[in-house]
C-alpha positions in Angstrom: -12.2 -44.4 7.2 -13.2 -41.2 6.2 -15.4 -40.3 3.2 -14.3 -37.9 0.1 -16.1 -36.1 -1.8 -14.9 -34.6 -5.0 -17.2 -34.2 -8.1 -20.3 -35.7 -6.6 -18.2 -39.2 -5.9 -17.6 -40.5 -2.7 -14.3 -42.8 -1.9 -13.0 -44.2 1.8 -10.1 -42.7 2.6 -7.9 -43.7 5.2 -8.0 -41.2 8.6 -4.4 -40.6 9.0 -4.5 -39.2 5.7 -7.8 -37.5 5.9 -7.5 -35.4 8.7 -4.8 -32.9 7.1 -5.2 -30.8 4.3 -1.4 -31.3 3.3 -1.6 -35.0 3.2 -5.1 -35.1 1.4 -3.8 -32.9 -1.4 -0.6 -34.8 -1.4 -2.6 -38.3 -1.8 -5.3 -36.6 -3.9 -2.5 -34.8 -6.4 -1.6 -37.4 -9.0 -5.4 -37.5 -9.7 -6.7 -34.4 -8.8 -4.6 -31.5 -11.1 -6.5 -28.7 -9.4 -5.9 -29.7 -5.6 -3.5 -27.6 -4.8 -6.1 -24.8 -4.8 -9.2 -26.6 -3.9 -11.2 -25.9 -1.2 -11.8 -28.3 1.8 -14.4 -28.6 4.1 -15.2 -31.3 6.7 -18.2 -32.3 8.2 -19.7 -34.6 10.3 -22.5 -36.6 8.5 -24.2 -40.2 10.4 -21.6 -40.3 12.9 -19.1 -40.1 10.4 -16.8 -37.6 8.5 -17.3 -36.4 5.2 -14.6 -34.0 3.7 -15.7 -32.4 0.8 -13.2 -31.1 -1.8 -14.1 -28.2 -4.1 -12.4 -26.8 -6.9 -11.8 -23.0 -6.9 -10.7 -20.9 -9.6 -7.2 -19.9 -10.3 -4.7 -18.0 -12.2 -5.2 -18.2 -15.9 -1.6 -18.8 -17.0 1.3 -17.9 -14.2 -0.4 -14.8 -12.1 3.3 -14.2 -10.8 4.6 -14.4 -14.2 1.8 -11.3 -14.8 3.5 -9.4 -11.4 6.7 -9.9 -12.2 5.9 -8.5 -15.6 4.2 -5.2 -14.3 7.3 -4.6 -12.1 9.6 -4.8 -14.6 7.7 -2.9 -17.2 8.7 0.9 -17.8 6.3 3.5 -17.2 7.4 6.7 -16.8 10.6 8.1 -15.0 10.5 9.2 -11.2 10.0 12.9 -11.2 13.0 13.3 -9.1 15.1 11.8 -11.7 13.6 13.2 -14.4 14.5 16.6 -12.6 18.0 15.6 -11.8 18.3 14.5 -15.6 17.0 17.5 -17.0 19.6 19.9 -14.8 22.4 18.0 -14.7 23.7 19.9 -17.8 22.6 23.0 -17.1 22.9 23.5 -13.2 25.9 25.8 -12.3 27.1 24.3 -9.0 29.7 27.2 -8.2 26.6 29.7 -7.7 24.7 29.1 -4.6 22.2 31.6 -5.6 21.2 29.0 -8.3 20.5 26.1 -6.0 18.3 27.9 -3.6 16.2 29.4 -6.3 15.4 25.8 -7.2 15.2 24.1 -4.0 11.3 24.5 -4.3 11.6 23.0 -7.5 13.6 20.2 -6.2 11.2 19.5 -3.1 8.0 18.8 -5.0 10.0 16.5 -7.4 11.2 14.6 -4.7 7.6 14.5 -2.9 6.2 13.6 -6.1 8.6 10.7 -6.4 8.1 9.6 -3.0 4.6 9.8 -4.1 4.9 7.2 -7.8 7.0 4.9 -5.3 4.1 4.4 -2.8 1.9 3.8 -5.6 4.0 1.0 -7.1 4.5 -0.5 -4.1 0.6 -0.4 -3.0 -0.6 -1.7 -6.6 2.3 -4.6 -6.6 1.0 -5.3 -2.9 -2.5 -5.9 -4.2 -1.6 -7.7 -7.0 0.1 -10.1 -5.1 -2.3 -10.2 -2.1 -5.4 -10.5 -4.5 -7.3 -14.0 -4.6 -8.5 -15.4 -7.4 -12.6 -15.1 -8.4 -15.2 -16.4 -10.4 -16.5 -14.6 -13.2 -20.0 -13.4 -13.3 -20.2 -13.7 -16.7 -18.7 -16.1 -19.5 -16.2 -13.5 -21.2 -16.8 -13.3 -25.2 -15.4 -15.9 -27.7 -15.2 -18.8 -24.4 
């Protein structure tokens, strides 16, 4: 048997289930809500193990629901559609002259959309990646 410890109680538990994180939080889950996120640590205490189980913060609320949020909030337009938006109308297609006088034009709205897309994609890439933390203070009106 192997000894839990969650919330400065100790309980037998029995080894097959003890030795794997998946089946201790599976066993664990009915009465432990927070499981799913809680951190385990074994170690050897008297000859015998003692696996420890922590609780670690979490989303407030549905953190992807947050993410998926972000990405589907508008902002402001891609510069190279902007651009494209704004000429549509007015660009003359038959004169060639007219194109290459705005090709520089066109080339720093396309770099500067290439440029928003990298951003949005590095800011949704930390938002996702990012791990939950503890406050270091207890926000105002908890």
């Amino acid at each position: 048997m192997i000894t839990i410890q969650i919330d400065g109680q100790n309980f037998p538990l029995p080894d097959e289930i003890a030795a794997k994180d998946e089946l201790l939080k599976a066993a664990l889950a009915p009465f432990v809500p927070w499981i799913a996120n809680a951190q385990i640590d074994r170690k050897e205490e008297n000859g015998s193990v003692v696996v420890s189980v922590v609780k670690r913060a979490d989303w407030k609320g549905n953190g992807r629901a947050v993410v998926a949020a972000l990405v589907a909030s508008p902002a402001e337009m891609n510069p190279a559609v902007a651009l494209w938006m704004q000429m549509q109308a007015k660009l003359d297609t038959s004169d060639p002259a007219t194109i290459l006088a705005l090709e520089p034009t066109i080339t720093a709205a396309i770099e500067a959309g290439d440029q928003d897309i990298a951003s949005v994609h590095q800011a949704l890439t930390r938002l996702v990646e990012c791990a939950p933390t503890s406050a270091q203070r207890i926000p105002q009106g908890f």
